[in-house]
N, C-alpha and C positions, 0 to 999 in steps of 0.2 A: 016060731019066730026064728030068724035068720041070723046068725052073727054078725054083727060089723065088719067089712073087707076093710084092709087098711092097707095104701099105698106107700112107697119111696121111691123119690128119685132113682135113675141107675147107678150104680160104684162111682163110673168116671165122672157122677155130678160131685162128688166132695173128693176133700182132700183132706186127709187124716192123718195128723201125727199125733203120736203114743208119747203121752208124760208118764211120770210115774205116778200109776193108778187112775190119770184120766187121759184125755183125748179132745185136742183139739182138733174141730171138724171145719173145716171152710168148705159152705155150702153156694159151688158156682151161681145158682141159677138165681138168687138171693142178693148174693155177696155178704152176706154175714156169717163170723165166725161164730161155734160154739161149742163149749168145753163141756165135755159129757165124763161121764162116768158109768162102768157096767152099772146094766148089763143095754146101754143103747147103743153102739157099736154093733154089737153082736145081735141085736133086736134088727138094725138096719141090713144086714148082713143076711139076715132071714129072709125081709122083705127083698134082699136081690133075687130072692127064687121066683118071686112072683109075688101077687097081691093075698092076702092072707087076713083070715079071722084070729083072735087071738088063742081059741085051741089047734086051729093048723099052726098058727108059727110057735107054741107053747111045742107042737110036737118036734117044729123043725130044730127048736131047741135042743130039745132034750135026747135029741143026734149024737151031739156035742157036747153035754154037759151033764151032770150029775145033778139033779136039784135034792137028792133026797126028801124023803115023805112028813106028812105033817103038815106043809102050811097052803093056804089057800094060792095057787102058783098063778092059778088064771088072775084073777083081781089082780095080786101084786103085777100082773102085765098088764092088764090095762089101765092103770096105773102110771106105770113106764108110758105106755104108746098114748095118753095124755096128753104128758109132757112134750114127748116129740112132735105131738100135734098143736100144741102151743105155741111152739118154737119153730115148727113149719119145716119139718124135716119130714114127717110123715103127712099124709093125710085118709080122709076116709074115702073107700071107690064106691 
């Protein structure tokens, strides 16, 4: 069986400003705003490489970040890209 691909918009579809510890996202194509918290920022960020399973974007993660070993990383991602798909920031290709 085949992974899930999952889409985002391009970068210059949102507009993102940095609070402290989240992010408010203004998603053009929408017009709704929404206040995220890592690690979706950085999840969408992924997705501007291209469309992605969640072990290619767990890898395009782990580029940039340290998860250290022990918990289940894939789940708790799709998990996250759930959410973003609830909220209509990602979706599936």
């Amino acid at each position: 069986m085949t992974e899930a691909a999952y889409r985002a918009d391009p970068p210059e579809a949102r507009r993102v400003i940095a609070l402290d510890g989240v992010a408010l996202i203004f998603h053009r194509p929408s017009g709704l705003t929404h206040i995220v918290a890592p690690p979706a920022l950085q999840i969408l960020d992924a997705l501007g490489e291209g469309e992605a399973g969640p072990q290619t974007l767990l890898d395009r993660l782990k580029r940039d970040f340290d998860f250290g070993d022990g918990e289940d990383l894939e789940a708790a991602l799709e998990a996250r890209l759930a959410e973003l798909e609830t909220a209509g920031l990602v979706w599936r290709a």
